[in-house]
DRENVOKOL-395875 format. One record per residue (C-alpha): x, z, y; residue number from 1. Coordinates in Angstrom, 3 decimals, decimal comma. Layout:
N
ATOM          u          w          v   resi
ATOM          X          Z          Y    NUM
...
//
This chain:
341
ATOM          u          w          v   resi
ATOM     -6,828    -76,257     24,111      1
ATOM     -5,601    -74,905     27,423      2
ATOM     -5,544    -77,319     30,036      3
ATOM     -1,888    -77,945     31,015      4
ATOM     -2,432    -77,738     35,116      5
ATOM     -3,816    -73,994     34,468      6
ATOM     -1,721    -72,434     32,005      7
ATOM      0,470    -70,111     34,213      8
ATOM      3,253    -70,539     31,428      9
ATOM      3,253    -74,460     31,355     10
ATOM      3,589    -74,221     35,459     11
ATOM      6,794    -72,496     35,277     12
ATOM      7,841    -74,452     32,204     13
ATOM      7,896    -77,408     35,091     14
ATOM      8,901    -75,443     37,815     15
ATOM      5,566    -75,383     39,218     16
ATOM      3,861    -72,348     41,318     17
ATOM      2,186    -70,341     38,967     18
ATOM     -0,508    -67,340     39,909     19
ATOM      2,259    -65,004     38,412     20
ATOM      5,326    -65,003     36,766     21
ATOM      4,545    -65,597     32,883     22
ATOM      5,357    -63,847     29,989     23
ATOM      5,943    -64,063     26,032     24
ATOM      8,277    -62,370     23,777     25
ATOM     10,358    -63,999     21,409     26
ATOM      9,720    -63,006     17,240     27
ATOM      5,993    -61,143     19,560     28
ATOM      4,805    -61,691     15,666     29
ATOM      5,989    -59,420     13,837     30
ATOM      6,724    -55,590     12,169     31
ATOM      6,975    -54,063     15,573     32
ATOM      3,013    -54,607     14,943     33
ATOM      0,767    -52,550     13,013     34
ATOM     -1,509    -55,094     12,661     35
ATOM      1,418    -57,268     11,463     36
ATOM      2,117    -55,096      8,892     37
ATOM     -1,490    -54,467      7,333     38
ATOM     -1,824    -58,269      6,958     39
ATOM      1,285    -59,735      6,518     40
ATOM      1,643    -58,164      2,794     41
ATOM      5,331    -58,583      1,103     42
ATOM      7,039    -61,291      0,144     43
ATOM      9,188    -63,896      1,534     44
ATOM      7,820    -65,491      5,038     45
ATOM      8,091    -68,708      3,383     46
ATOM      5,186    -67,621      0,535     47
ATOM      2,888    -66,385      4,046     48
ATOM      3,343    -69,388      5,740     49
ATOM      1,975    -70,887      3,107     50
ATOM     -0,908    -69,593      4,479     51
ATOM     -2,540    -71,076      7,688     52
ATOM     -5,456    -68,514      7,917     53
ATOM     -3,255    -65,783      7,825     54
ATOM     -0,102    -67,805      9,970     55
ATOM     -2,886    -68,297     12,239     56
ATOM     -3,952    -64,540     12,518     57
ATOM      0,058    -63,394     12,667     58
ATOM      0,467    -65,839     15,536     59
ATOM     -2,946    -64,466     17,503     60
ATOM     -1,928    -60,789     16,603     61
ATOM      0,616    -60,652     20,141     62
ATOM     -1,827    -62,357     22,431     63
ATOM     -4,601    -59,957     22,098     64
ATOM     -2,420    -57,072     22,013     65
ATOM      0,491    -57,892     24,575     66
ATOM     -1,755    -60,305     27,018     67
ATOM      0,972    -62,755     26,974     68
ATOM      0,947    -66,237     28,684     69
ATOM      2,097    -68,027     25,428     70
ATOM      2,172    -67,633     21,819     71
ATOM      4,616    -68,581     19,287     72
ATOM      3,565    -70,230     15,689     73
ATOM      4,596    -67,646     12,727     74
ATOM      7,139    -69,813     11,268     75
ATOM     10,745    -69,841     10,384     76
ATOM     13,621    -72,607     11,486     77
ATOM     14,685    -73,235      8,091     78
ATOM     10,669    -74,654      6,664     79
ATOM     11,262    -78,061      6,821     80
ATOM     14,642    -77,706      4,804     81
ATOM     12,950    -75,795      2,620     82
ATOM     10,216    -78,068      2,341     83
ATOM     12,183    -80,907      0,844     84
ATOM     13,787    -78,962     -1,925     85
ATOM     17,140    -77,977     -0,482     86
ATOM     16,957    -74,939     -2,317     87
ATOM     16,426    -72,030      0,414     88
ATOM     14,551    -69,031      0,839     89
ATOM     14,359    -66,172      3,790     90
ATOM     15,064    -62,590      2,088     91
ATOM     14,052    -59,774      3,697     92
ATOM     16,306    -57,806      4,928     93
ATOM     18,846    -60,626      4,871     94
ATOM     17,444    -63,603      6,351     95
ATOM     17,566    -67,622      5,044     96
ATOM     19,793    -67,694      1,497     97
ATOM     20,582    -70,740      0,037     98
ATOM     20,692    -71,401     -4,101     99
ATOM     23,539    -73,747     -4,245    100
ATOM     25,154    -74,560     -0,042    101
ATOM     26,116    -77,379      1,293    102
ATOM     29,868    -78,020      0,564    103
ATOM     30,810    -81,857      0,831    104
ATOM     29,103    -85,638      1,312    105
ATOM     27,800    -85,641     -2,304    106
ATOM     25,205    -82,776     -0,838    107
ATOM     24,067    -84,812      1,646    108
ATOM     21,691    -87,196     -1,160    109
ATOM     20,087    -83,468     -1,293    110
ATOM     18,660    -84,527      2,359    111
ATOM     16,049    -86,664      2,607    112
ATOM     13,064    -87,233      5,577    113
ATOM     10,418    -84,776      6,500    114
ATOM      6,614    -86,196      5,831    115
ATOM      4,822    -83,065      7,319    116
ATOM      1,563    -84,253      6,315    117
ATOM      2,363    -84,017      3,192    118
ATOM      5,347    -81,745      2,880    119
ATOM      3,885    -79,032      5,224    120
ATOM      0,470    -79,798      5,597    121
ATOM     -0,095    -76,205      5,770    122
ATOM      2,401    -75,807      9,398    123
ATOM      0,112    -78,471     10,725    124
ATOM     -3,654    -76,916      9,645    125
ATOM     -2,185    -73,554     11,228    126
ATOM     -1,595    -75,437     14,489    127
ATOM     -4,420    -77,251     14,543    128
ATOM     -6,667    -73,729     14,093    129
ATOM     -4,909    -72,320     16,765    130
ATOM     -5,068    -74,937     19,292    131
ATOM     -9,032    -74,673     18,794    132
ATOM     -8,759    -70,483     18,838    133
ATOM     -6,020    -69,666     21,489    134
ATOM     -6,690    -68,869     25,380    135
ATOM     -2,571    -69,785     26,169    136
ATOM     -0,646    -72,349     25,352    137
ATOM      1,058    -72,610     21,774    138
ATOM      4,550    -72,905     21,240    139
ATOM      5,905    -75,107     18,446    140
ATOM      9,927    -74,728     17,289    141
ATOM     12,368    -76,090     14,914    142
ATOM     15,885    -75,030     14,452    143
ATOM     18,601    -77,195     15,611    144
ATOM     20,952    -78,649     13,850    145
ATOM     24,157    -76,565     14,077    146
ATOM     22,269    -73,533     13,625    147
ATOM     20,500    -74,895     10,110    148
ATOM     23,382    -76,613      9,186    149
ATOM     25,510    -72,974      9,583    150
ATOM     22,893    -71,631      7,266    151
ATOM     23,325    -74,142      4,366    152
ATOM     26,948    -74,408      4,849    153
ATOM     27,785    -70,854      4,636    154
ATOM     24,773    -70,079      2,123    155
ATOM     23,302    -67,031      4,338    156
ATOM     24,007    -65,350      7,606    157
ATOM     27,403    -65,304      8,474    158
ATOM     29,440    -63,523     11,482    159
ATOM     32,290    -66,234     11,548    160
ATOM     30,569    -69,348     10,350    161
ATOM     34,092    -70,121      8,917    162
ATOM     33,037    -72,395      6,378    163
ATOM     30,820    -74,296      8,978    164
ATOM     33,654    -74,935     11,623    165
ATOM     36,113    -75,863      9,057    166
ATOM     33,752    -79,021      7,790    167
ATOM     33,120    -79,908     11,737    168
ATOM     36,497    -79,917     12,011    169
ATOM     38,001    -81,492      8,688    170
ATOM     35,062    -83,985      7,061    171
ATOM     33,798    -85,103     11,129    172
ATOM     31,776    -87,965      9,190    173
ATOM     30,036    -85,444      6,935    174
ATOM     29,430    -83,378      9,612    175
ATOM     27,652    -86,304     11,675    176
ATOM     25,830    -87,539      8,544    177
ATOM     24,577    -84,329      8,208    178
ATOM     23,898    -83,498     11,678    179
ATOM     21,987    -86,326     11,908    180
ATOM     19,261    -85,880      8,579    181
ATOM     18,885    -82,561     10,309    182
ATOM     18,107    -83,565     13,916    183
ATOM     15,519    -86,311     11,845    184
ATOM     13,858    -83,149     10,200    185
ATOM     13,237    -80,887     13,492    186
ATOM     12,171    -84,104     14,966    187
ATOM      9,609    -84,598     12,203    188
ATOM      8,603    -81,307     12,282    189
ATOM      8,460    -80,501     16,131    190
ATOM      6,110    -83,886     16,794    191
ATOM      3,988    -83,204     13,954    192
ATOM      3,192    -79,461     15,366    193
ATOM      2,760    -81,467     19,018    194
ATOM      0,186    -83,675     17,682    195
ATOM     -1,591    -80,973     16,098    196
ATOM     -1,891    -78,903     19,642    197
ATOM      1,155    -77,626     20,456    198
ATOM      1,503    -76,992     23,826    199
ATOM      5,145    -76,592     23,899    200
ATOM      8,350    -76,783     21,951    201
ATOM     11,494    -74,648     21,592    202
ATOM     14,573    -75,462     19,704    203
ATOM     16,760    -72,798     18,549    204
ATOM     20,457    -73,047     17,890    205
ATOM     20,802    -69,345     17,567    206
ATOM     24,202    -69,074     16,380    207
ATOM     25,645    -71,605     18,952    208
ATOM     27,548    -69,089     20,854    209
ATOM     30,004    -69,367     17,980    210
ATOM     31,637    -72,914     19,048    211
ATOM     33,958    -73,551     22,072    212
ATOM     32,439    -75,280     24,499    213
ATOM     34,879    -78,175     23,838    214
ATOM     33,360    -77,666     20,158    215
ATOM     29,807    -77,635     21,263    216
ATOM     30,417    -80,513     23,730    217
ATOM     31,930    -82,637     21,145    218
ATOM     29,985    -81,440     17,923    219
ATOM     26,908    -80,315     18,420    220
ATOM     25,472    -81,730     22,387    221
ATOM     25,231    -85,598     21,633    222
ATOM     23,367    -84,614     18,263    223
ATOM     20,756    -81,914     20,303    224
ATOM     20,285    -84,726     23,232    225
ATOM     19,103    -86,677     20,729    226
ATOM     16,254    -84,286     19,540    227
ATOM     15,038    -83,957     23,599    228
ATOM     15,098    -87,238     24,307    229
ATOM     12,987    -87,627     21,018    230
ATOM     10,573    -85,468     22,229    231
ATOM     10,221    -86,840     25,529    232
ATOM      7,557    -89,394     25,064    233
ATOM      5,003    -86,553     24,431    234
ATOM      5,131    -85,163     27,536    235
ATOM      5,641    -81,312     26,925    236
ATOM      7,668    -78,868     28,035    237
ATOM     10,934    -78,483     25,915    238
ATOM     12,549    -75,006     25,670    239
ATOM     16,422    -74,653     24,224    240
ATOM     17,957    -71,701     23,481    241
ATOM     21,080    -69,655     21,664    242
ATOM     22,671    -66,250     21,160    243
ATOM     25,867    -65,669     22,869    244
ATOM     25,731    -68,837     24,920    245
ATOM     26,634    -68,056     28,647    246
ATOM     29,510    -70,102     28,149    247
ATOM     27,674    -73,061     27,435    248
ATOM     24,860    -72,831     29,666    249
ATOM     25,693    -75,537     31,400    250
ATOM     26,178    -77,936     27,979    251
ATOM     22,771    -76,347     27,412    252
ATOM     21,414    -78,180     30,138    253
ATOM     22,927    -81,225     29,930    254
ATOM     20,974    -81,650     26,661    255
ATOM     18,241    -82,597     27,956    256
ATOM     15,804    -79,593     28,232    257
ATOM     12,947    -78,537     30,735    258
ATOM     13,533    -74,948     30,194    259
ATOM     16,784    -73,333     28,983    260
ATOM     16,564    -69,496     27,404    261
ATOM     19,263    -67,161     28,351    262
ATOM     20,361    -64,239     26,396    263
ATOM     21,064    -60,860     27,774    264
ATOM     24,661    -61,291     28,358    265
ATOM     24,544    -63,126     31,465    266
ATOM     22,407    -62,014     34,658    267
ATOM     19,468    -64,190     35,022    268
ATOM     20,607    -65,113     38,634    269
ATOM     23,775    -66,202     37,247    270
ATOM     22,249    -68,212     34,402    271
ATOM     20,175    -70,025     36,935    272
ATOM     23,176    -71,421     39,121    273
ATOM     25,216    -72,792     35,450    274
ATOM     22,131    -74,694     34,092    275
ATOM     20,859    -75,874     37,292    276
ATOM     17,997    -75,834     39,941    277
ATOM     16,289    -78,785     38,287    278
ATOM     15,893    -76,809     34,974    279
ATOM     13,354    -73,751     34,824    280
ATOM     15,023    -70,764     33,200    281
ATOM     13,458    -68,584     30,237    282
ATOM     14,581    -65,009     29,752    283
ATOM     16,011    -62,279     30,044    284
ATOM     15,734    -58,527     28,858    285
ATOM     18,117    -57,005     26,004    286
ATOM     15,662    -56,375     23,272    287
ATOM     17,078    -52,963     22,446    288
ATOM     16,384    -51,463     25,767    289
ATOM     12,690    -51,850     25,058    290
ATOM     13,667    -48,948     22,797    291
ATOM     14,410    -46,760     25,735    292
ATOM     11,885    -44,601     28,040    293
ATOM      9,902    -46,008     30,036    294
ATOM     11,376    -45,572     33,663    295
ATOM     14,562    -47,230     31,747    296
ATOM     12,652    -50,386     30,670    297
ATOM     10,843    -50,769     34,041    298
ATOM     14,016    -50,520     36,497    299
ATOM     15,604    -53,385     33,998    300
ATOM     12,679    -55,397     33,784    301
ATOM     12,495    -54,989     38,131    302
ATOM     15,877    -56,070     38,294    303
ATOM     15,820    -59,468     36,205    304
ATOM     12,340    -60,675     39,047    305
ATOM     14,612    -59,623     41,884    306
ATOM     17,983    -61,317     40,262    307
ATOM     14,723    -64,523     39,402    308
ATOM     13,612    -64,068     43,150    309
ATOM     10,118    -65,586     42,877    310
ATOM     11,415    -68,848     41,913    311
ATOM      9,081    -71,161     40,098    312
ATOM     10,367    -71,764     36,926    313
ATOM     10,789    -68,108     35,322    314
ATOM      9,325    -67,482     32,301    315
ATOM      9,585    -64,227     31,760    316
ATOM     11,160    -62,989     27,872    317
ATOM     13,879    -61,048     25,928    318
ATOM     17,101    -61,885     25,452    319
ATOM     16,496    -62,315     21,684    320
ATOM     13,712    -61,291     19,996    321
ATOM     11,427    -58,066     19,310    322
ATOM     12,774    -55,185     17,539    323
ATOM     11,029    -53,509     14,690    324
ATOM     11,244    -50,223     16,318    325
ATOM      9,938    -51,008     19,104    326
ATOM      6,940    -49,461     20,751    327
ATOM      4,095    -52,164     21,342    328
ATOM      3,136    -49,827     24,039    329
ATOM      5,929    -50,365     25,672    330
ATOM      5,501    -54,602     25,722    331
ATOM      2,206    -54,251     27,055    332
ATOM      3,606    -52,183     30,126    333
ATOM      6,376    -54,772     30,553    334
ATOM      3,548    -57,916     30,595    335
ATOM      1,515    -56,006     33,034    336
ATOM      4,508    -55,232     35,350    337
ATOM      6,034    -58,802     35,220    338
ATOM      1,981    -60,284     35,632    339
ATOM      1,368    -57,655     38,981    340
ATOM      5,275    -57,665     40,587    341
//
């Protein structure tokens, strides 16, 4: 286990001076690999995480290759849901399905607690190899609530989350009830992974950028507070983050984070002045111009440091995560620039 005074990424994470600014990559495991691909095998994700050997080569795969400062666990944000029979798988292609959604309170008796010893005992082996394998800190994640929630509400993906807003709005007591058994199940899961050896912890609420920030406020922040301040007895560095969320940056914060990722949309700079000084910041390259030439992907990455200044607290990432197209040549020239600038 990396010793948490050292680790260049778990400096930042607490605002601390770090030898250089760090770097990881969000989905960094995955089919922009090679390597991925000749080991991963088909099938859902769900049937490979199954798997802790292999999880636990997937999640190595990036380090060696990229030289990041952190690695992510091969996982997905809807295992624990999954776990305790909702009924949900991730499609390729596609992404989380659900068999029969969520669609009033009688669905809720479909919710019950997370036991991750015994309902994923295989998450927790994986993290316990790799806190005994890895040179860098491990990152641990869950999905948050809205964003799970969205998924078994609308049954998939969804561009509107239609179905999701109208229950928020109409059934508020469902909405809390469930809410709540989901905020109990990334708990579960996110302090089982920490006892394990996780280093670190990121929530997602991907699809948060959907809500108002009236909505969000309201909703979805008193229900995500409640997941930091959960955490904050074990002393790690907690990581939030969403797609499409410069307008609720600030909410962000307020839940309770050490470190809140910014998408694209927004210049880092900017970001840093709505969440706050007191908060480090994680982000911020568009994934798709990592598709581009080289000289393109350099001046971009050049101008998120200068807009980050030499702060402590940047950890350098994408806005979202890796592309399949992309060139892994490309990543390792962006995690030697950002290590040497």
């Amino acid at each position: 286990m990396v010793a948490p005074d050292e680790a260049p990424f778990l400096l930042a994470c607490r605002r601390r001076p770090s030898p250089h600014v760090p770097v990881w990559f969000m989905r960094q495991a995955g089919r922009a690999l090679p390597e991925y691909r000749a080991r991963r095998g088909s099938g859902s994700i769900l049937e490979a995480i199954h798997q802790p050997e292999l999880v636990a080569e997937l999640t190595l795969q990036p380090v060696r290759r990229y030289g990041v400062d952190a690695a992510i666990l091969f996982s997905d944000i809807v295992v624990p849901v999954a776990a305790i029979g909702f009924g949900v798988d991730v499609v390729p292609g596609t992404g989380p399905v659900v068999t029969e959604p969520f669609r009033s309170k009688e669905d809720l008796g479909r919710l019950r607690p997370l036991e991750p010893e015994e309902d994923t005992p295989y998450v927790v082996e994986a993290v316990r190899q790799l806190a005994s394998e890895l040179s860098v800190p491990l990152i641990g994640f869950a999905g948050a609530p809205f964003t799970v929630a969205s998924y078994l509400i609308e049954g998939g993906p969804s561009r509107s989350h239609a179905r999701t807003k109208a229950l928020m709005h109409a059934e508020p007591s469902t909405w809390w009830a469930l809410l709540d058994a989901l905020a109990d199940l990334a708990l579960a899961s996110l302090r089982s992974q920490v006892r394990a050896g996780a280093q670190a912890v990121q929530l997602f609420d991907s699809w948060a950028g959907a809500l108002s920030a009236v909505d969000y406020a309201e909703l979805v922040l008193p229900v995500t507070r409640r997941i930091f301040d959960g955490l904050a007895d074990l002393d790690v560095p907690r990581i939030h983050f969403g797609v499409g969320t410069g307008e609720l940056l600030g909410l962000m914060a307020e839940a309770g984070p050490d470190v809140v990722g910014v998408d694209w949309r927004v210049p880092i700079d900017v970001a840093w002045s709505r969440i706050g000084e007191d908060k480090a910041v994680q982000g911020n390259l568009d994934p798709a111009v990592c598709l581009a030439p080289w000289d393109v992907v350099e001046t971009e990455t050049r101008k998120i440091l200068n807009q980050a200044g030499g702060r402590p607290g940047h950890v350098f990432n994408l806005g979202h995560g890796v592309l399949p197209d992309t060139d892994p040549a490309i990543l390792e020239r962006v995690v030697e620039l950002v290590h040497n600038a």
